[in-house]
N, C-alpha and C positions, 0 to 999 in steps of 0.2 A: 597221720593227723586225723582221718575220717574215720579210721577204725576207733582210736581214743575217745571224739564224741560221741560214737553208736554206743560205745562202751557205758559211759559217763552217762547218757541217754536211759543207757538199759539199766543202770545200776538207779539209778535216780526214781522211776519207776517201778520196781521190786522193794522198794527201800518204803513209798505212800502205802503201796499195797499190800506191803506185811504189817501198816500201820491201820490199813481196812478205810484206805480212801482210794482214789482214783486222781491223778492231776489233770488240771484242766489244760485243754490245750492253746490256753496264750500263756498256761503257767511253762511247758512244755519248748513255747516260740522264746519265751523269756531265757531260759535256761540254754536253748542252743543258741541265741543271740551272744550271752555271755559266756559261751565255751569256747564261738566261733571267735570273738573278740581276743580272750586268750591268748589263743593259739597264732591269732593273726601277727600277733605281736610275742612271741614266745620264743626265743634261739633255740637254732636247729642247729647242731651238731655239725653233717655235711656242709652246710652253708657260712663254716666258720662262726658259727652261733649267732649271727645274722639271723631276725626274725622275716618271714614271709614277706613281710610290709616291707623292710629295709629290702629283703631283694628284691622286689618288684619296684622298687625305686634305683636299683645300681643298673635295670634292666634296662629300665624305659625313663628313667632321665637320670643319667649319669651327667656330671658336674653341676646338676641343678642345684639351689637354695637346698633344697630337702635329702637331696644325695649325698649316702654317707664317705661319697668319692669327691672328691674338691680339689678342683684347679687352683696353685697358689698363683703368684707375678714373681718373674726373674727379674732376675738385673739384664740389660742389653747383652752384655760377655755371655750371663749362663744360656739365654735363647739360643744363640748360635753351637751350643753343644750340640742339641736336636737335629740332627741330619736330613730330617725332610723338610722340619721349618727352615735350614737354612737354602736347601734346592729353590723351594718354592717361592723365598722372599727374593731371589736372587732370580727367578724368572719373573717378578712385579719389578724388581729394581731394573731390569733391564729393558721392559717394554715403557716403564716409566719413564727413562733416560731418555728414549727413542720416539714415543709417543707411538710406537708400531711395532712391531715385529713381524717384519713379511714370511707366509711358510713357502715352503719347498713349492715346487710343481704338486706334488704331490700332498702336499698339504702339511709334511713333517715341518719338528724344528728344526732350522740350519743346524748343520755340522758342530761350526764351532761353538754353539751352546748347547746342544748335547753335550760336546766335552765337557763344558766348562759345570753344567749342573752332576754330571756322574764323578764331579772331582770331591762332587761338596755332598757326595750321596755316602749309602750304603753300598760297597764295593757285591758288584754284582760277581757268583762262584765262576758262571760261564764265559765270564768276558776274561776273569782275572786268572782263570787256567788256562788261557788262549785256545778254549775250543771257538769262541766267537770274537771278531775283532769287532771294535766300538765305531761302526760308521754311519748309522741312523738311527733314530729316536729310537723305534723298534726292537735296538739291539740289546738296549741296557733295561730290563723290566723297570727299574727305580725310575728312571727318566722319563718312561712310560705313566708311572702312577704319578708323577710329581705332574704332567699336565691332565691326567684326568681329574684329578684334586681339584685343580686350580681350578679348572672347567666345573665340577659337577659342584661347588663351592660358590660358584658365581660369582669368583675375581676377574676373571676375565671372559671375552667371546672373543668370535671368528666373526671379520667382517671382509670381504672382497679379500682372500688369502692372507689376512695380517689378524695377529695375538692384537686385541687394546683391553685396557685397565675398566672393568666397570665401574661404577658409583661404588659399591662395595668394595671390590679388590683395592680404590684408591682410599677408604675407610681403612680399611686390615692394611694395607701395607706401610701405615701411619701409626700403628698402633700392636705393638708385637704380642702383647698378651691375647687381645680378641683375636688378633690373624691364629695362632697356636690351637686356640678353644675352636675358629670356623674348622681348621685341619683334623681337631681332635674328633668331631660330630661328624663332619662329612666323611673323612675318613671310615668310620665307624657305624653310618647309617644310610649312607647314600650310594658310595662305591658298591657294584658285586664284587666279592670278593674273589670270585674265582679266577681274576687277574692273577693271583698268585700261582695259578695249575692249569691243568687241564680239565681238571675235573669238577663240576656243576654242585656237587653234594657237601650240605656242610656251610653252606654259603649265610642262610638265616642264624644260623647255631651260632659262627664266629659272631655275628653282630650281638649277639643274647652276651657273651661270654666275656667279650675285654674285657668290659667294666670291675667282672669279678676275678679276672687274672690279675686286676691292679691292685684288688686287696690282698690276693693270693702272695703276689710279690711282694708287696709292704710285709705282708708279715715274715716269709718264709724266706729271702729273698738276700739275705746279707751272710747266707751261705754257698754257697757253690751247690747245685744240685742240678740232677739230670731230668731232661725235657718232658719223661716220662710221667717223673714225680709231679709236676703239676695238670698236666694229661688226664692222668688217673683222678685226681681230685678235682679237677672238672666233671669229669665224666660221673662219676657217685655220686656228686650234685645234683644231676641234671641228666639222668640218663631217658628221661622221655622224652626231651628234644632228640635222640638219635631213633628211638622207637618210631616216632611218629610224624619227624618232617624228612624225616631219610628210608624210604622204600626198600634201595639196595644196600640199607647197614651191613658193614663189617664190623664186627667191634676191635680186630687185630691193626685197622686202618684209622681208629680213632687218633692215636698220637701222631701219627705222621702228618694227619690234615693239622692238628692243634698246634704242631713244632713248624709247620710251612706257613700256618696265615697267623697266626698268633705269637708265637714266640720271632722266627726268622723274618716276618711279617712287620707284623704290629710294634710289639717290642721294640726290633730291631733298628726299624725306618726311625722310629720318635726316640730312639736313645735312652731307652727303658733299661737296657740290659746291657751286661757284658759276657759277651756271647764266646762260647770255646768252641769250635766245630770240629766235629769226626774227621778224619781223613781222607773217608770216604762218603759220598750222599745218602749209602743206607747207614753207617753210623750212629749212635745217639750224642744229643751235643750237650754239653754243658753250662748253666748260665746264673749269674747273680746281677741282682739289681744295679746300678749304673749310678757313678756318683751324683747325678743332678734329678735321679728318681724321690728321694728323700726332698728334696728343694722342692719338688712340682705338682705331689700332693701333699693335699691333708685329707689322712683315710680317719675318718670318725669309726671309734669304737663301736660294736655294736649295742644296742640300748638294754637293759636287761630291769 
C-alpha cells in the first residue's frame, strides 16, 4: 500500500518536471490525501477483498451498524442450537428459579449443575476419554468458561457465597437475542483467552481474528476442509500481528493456537461449525459450517 503511493508520488512529480514546473506542496498534500483515500477503501486481495476500512471495522466493532459482520434473531428452537447460549441461559434460568445459588465451600458450582450445564455444553475430549471424571466445575473447561462469561458479562455477581441475577443478567435472560450478542462481545473482548491452554501467546491475535474467521467461514465454509486451510489464510492476512505482539513467535505453532481457541474454541462453543476431530490431539481436524451458521449472520459483501 505505502510503496504504491511513494510510487504514485514519485511518478506524479517526474511527470510536472519533464513538464518544467515544480508542484506545490499543498498540490502534493492534495494528491496523497486522494491516494490515501483510495487505498483506504480499495480491496485487498488477502483480506478477502475487504477494504482496509471494512477491516478495521470487522476488527473493532464487529456486529455494529457499520460491520460488515451482522448478528441476525432466531426463532426460540434455533437459540438453543448454540451450545454455550444454551449452558449459560440455563445457569440464569436456574439462579432465577431460586433467587440464589449457594457455591461450594470452596466457592465452586454445586455438583449437580455442573452436570447438568456440561450436558447442554460442548463435550469436553478429557472428560469424555475418561482420563478425567466430571466432579467439580474445574473439571469440565466448558463449565468453566460458561461462568466466567456470565461473570465477566455482568449477568450475575457473588454475594456472601451465592450466584444472584444483576439488572442485566435479568435484561438478557428476558431476551435471547441481546443475551447471544452480550456472549458474542464478552466472549470475544473481555475473556483472556488463554483459558483455552496454557499458554499466554496469541491471546490479543484471537480477539483481532473471529470477526474475520466468520467471513472466512461464510464464504468457504459449506465445504468440508482442514483447520489448516483457514490457519493459513489468517495468518497472510495478518502476519504482523504475530511479528509484533508475539516475542517468542513460532510460525509451525500458528495453526495449533488458531485450531484450539478459534475453531475447537470459538466455533465450537457457539455452534458455528461441524467439527470432525483426528483420532489423536496432534491430528488435524476437519470442519464446515453448522446449519444455524447461515441463520445467524448476514456477512455484507465487501464494497468495491
Amino acid at each position: 500500500m505505502f510503496q504504491d503511493l511513494k510510487n504514485h508520488v514519485k511518478d506524479h512529480i517526474q511527470n510536472k518536471e519533464a513538464m518544467g514546473v515544480s508542484p506545490s506542496v499543498e498540490e502534493l498534500k492534495s494528491l496523497i490525501g486522494v491516494a490515501m483515500i483510495k487505498e483506504w477503501n480499495s480491496g485487498v486481495e488477502v483480506y478477502e477483498d475487504y477494504s482496509p476500512r471494512e477491516i478495521t471495522q470487522i476488527f473493532h466493532s464487529p456486529f455494529e451498524s457499520n460491520c460488515p459482520v451482522q448478528l441476525n434473531k432466531l426463532s426460540s428452537e434455533e437459540y438453543t442450537m448454540i451450545p454455550i447460549f444454551r449452558q449459560v441461559k440455563r445457569l440464569l434460568e436456574v439462579i432465577e428459579e431460586k433467587k440464589e445459588l449457594k457455591l461450594t465451600a470452596k466457592g465452586n458450582l454445586p455438583v449437580k449443575i455442573v452436570k447438568d450445564l456440561y450436558t447442554l455444553g460442548v463435550p469436553d475430549d478429557i472428560i469424555e476419554t475418561g482420563y478425567f471424571k466430571l466432579a467439580k466445575e474445574q473439571d469440565s473447561n466448558t463449565v468453566r468458561i460458561v461462568r466466567i462469561l456470565a461473570q465477566s458479562a455482568g449477568l450475575i455477581k457473588i454475594r456472601k457465597g451465592a450466584l444472584f441475577l444483576t439488572v442485566e443478567g435479568i435484561h438478557n435472560f428476558k431476551d435471547d437475542a441481546l443475551l447471544l450478542k452480550t456472549l458474542f462481545v464478552t466472549f470475544c473482548s473481555k475473556i483472556d483467552w488463554k483459558i483455552f491452554d496454557i499458554f499466554s501467546a496469541y491471546c490479543d491475535i484471537n480477539k483481532f481474528e473471529f470477526a474475520f474467521s466468520i467471513v472466512m467461514l461464510g464464504r468457504y465454509g459449506a465445504e468440508r476442509r482442514i483447520d489448516n486451510f483457514y490457519a493459513e489464510k489468517n495468518y497472510k492476512a495478518f502476519p504482523i500481528f504475530s511479528y509484533y505482539l508475539v516475542p517468542d513467535y513460532i510460525p509451525s505453532n500458528y495453526t495449533y493456537y488458531y485450531t484450539r481457541r478459534i475453531i475447537k474454541g470459538f466455533m465450537s462453543y457457539f455452534g458455528l461449525i461441524e467439527l470432525e476431530k483426528g483420532l489423536k490431539r496432534i491430528n488435524p481436524c476437519y470442519l464446515k459450517k453448522s446449519a444455524i451458521f447461515d441463520k445467524l449472520f448476514r456477512i455484507i459483501p465487501p464494497k468495491q
